[in-house]
KESE-849481 format. One record per residue (C-alpha): residue in one letter; x, y, z. Coordinates in pm, whole numbers, padded with zeros to 5 digits, always signed. Each point is the difference from the previous one (the first is absolute). Layout:
REM residues N
aXYZ/...
//
This chain:
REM residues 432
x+04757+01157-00742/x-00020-00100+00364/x-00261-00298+00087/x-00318+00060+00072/x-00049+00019+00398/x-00275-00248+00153/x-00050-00389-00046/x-00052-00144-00304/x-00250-00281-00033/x+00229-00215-00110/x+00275+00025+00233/x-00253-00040+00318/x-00225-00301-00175/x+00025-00181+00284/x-00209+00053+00281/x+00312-00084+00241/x+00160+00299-00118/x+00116+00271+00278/x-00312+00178+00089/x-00267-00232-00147/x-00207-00294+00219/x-00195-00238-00162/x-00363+00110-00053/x+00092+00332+00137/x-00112+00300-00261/x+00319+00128-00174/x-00046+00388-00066/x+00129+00140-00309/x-00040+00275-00307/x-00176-00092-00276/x+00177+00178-00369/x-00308+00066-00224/x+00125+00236-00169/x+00318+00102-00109/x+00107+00276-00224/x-00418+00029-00122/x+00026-00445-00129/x-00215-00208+00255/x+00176-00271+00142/x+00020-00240+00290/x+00315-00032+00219/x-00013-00034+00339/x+00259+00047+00269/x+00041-00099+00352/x+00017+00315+00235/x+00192-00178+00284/x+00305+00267-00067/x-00106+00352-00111/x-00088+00018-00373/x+00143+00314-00184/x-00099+00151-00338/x+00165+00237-00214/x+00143+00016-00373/x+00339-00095+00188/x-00192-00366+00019/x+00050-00155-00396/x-00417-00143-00022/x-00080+00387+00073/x+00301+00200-00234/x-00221+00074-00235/x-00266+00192+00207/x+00104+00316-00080/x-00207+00147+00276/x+00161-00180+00279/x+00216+00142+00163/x+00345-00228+00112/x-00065-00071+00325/x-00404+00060-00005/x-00169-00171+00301/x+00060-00288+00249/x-00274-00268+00121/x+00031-00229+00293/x-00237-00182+00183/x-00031+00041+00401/x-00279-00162+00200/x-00279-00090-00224/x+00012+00312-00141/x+00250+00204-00316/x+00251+00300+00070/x-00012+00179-00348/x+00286+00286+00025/x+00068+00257-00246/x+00417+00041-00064/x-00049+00370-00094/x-00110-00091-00403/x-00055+00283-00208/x-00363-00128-00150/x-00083-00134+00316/x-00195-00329+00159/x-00383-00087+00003/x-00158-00234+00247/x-00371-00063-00129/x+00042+00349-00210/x+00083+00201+00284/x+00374+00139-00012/x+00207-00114+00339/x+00301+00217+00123/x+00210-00192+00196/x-00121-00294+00184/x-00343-00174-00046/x-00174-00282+00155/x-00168-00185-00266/x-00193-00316+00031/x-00050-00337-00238/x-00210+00072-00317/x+00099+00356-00014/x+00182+00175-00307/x+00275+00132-00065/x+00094+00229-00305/x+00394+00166-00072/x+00114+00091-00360/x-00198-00249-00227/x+00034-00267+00236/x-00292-00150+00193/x+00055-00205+00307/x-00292-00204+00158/x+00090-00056+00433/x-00115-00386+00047/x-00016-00189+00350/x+00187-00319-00168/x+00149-00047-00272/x+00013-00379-00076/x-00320-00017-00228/x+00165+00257-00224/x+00330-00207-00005/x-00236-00346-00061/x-00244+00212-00223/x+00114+00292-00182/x-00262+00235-00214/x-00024-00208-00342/x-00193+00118-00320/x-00112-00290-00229/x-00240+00090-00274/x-00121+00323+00181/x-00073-00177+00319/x+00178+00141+00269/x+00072-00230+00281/x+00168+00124+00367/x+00065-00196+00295/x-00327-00004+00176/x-00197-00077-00349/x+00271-00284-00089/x-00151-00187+00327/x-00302-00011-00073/x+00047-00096-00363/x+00181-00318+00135/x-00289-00053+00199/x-00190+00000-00317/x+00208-00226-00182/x-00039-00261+00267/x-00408+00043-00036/x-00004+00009-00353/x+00185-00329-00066/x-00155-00177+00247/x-00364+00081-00155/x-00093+00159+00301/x-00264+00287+00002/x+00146+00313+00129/x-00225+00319+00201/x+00281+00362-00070/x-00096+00273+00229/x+00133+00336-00099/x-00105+00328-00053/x-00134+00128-00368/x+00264+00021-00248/x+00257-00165+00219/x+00047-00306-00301/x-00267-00218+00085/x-00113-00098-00322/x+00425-00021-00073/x+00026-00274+00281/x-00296-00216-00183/x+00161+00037-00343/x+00315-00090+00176/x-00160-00309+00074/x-00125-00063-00300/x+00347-00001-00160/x+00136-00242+00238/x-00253-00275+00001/x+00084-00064-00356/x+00296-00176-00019/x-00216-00252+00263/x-00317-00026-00141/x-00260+00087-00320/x+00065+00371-00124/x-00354+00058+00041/x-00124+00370-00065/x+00070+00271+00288/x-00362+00162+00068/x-00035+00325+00247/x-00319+00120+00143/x-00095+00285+00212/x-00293-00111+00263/x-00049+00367+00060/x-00096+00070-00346/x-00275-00270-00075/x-00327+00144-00078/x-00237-00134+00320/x-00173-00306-00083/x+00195-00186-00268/x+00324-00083+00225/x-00117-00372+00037/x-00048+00005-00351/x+00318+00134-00136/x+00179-00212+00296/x-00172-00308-00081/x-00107-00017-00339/x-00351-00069-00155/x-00194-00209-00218/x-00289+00055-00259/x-00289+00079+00160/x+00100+00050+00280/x-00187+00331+00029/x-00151+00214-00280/x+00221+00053-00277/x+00274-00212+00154/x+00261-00184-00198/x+00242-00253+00018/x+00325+00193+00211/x+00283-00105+00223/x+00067+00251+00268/x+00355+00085+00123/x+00065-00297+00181/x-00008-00230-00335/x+00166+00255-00181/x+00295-00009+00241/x+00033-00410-00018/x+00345-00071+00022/x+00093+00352+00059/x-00037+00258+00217/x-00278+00182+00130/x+00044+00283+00215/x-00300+00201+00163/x+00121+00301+00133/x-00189+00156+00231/x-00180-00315+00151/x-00121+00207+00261/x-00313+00159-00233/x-00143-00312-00106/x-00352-00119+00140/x-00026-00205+00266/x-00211-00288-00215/x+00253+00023-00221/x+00286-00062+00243/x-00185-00309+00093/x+00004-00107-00352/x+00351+00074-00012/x+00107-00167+00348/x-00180-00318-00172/x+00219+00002-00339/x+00282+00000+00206/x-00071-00274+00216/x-00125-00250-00276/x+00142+00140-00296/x-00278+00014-00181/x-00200+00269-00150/x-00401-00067-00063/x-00079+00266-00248/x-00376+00179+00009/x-00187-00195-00145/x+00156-00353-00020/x-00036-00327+00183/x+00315-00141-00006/x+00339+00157+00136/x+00259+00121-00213/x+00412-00110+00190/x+00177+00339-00042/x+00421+00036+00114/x+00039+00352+00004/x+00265+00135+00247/x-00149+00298+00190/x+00153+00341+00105/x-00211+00191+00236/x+00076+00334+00062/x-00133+00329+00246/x+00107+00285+00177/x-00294-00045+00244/x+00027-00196+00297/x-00185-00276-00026/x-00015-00076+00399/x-00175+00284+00030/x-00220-00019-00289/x-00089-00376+00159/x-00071+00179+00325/x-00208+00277-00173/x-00189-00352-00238/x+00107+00130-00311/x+00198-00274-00043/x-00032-00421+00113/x+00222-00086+00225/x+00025-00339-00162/x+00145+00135-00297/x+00217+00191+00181/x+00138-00260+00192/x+00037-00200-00353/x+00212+00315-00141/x+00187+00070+00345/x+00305-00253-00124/x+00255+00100-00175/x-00035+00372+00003/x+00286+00267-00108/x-00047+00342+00049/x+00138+00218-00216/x+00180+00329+00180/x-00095+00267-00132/x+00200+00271-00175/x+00142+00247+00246/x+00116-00295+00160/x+00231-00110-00308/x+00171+00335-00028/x+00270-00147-00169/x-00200-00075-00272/x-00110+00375-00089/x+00298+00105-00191/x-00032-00298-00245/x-00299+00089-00085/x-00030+00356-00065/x+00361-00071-00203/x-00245-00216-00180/x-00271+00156-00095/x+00191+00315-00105/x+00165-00156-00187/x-00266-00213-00140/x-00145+00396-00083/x+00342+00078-00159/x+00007+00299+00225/x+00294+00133+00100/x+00217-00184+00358/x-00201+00038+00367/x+00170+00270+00206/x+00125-00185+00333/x-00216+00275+00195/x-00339-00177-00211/x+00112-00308+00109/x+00011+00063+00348/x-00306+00201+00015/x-00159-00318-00179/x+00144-00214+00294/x-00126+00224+00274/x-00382-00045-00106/x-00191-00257+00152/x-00158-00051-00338/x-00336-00152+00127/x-00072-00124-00377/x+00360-00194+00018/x+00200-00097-00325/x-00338+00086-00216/x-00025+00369+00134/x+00370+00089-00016/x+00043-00128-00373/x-00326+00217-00071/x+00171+00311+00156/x+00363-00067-00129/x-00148-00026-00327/x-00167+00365+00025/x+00310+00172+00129/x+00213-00157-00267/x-00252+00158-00288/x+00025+00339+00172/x+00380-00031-00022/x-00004-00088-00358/x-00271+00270-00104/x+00235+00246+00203/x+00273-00098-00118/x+00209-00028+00268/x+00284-00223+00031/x-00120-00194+00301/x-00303-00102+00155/x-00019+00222+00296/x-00189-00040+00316/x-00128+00312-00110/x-00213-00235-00276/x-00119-00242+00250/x-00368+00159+00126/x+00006+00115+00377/x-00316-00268+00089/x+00149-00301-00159/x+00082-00293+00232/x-00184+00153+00285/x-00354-00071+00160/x-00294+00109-00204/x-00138+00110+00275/x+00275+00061+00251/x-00079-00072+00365/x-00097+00257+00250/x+00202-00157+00251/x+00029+00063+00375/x-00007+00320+00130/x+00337+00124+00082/x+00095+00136+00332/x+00284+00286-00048/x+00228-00130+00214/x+00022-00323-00040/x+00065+00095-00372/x+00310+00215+00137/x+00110-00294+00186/x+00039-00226-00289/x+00135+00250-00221/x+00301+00001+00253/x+00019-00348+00037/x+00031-00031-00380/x+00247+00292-00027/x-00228+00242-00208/x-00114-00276-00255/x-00356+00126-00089/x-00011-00282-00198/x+00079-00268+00264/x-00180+00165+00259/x-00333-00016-00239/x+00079-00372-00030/x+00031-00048+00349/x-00344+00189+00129/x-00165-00165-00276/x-00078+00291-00224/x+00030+00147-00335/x+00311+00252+00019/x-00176+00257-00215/x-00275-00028+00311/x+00302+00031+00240/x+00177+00257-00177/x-00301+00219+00000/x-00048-00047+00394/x+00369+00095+00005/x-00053+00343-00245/x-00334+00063+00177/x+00207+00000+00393/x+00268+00196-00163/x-00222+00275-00090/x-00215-00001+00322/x+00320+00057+00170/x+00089+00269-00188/x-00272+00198+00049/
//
């Protein structure tokens, strides 16, 4: 078997190496899938990269053919080229002949082999894809869980900003787990701020004492039931503003003065805050104190959202198929799954990998198709309008990105179903 063609991360480690600067982005392809398994190898593209089953880590695609496609990277940008294969090559689902000018983030599909085009490489070398107890961690995620770590065993209280179902509620459970080695296993208590009835926040925050108010009975609110633990309160954007002043107190003293009692009760609860809103604007807007804000500002992680951890996709519908003991993702699934924005992040996609893998079964087929995976998942609920699009300029970019409907959508900023019916509805005007 001849070698396979490229750099290998661990022949060009060093950042010394011909081609590489220090601190200079190292661009590179991405395996993530290889003969339908998900993995996690990268390689250096600073000679052209070649695949085909003459290559031993791809002999046993069978739909490969020997010499299948090249890659090489050439000014910020990726030259994807065809070698004449006989099932042909896919850049973001669209099949290239010949040449194609691809850019970072973008796709690529040939045989059962998925390649991911990434401006450097490095983080991959440092922080390849891992799965550890169905968690799936990728480079990007990996930094901000060492962020964490430094937080959470230094006691401090930690604001996540992220999108909903990006792993918020993962990254205070992640805490949770690492502050006990250090301190008192206390309990690990979540709360959602959007969810609490109006009027009895301050109660369930704070706790309460008999009679207090009619009917009222001795009660510790979150905050007691998290001492020595963790408390996170998702979605601390929602709560009322005399509560946040309540709150902004407890975590300046410490204490917690129940309703209803005279004396001050010394809580240590760590705290995980966590919103997709942004809070400077809420403070702006007075829907939020700015006091407490500037008590949360430090430290804060924010937690990328999916579509940005594309590497991560295939793990996870692998995953939960198999979790569904369906039969094995189809490579085409997979990279339809990592061409979706998925706005509802991790949470969405397992929802909709989990529905396409009981249509396979109930069908019997022998793969989950992307036929199984429904047409809306992992797109806008509502999708945006968008700008209007002038004609022309759309013909300009579609030459500039060599016919790629799908690139060309990317780069005007629009749906490609909304370009590709601009494109069918010109086509027929002119051939009237």
């Amino acid at each position: 078997m001849q070698p396979l063609v490229g750099v290998p991360p661990a022949e060009t480690l060093d950042d010394r190496a011909p081609g590489a600067t220090a601190g200079v982005p190292v661009p590179g392809v991405v395996l993530i899938v290889v003969n339908g398994e998900p993995v996690c190898i990268p390689l250096r593209t600073a000679r052209p990269l070649e695949i085909g089953r003459q290559i031993e880590r791809f002999s046993r695609d069978e739909r490969l053919s020997r010499q299948h496609l090249r890659v090489d990277a050439k000014a910020g940008h990726f030259r994807v080229r065809d070698l004449g294969s006989r099932n042909g090559t896919f850049v973001d689902g669209v099949r290239v002949e010949g040449g194609h000018i691809a850019d970072a983030g973008s796709v690529v599909r040939a045989g059962r082999t998925l390649l991911l085009l990434v401006e450097d490489v490095r983080p991959f070398e440092k922080n390849p894809v891992t799965v550890n107890d169905g968690e799936v961690v990728g480079p990007r995620l990996r930094e901000v869980l060492d962020m964490v770590r430094v937080a959470a065993t230094e006691g401090d209280n930690l604001l996540v900003l992220g999108e909903s179902g990006c792993g918020k509620e993962r990254i205070a459970r992640h805490v949770h787990v690492l502050r006990r080695p250090q301190k008192a296993s206390g309990p690990f208590v979540a709360v959602n701020c959007a969810t609490i009835p109006e009027g009895v926040a301050e109660r369930l925050l704070l706790g309460a004492r008999r009679g207090a108010f009619s009917g009222a009975t001795d009660s510790e609110g979150w905050l007691q039931a998290a001492d020595g633990g963790v408390l996170f309160l998702d979605e601390i954007g929602e709560l009322d503003l005399d509560v946040q002043s309540k709150l902004l107190r407890v975590l300046e003293t410490g204490e917690v003065t129940p309703l209803g009692a005279t004396r001050p009760v010394q809580v240590h609860p760590q705290i995980v805050f966590a919103t997709h809103r942004d809070l400077r604007t809420s403070v702006a807007r007075g829907t939020f104190r700015a006091d407490l804000f500037y008590r949360l500002e430090q430290p804060v992680v924010v937690l990328p959202p999916l579509r940005e951890r594309r590497e991560e996709i295939p793990f996870y519908v692998a995953m939960e198929i198999e979790r569904r003991k369906a039969p094995p993702p189809h490579p085409a699934l997979i990279e339809a799954c990592m061409l979706r924005p998925w706005p509802g992040n991790v949470r969405e996609l397992l929802h909709n990998v989990r529905a396409a893998a009981v249509k396979a079964v109930a069908e019997r087929s022998d793969e989950v198709m992307v036929e199984h995976l429904d047409v809306r998942a992992g797109h806008p609920l509502e999708p945006a309008k968008g700008p209007a699009l002038d004609l022309e300029r759309v013909k300009e970019e579609l030459r500039r990105q060599e016919g790629n409907v799908t690139a060309t959508a990317r780069a005007l900023g629009v749906h490609r179903n909304q370009l590709r019916r601009l494109l069918d509805k010109s086509g027929s005007e002119e051939n009237r």
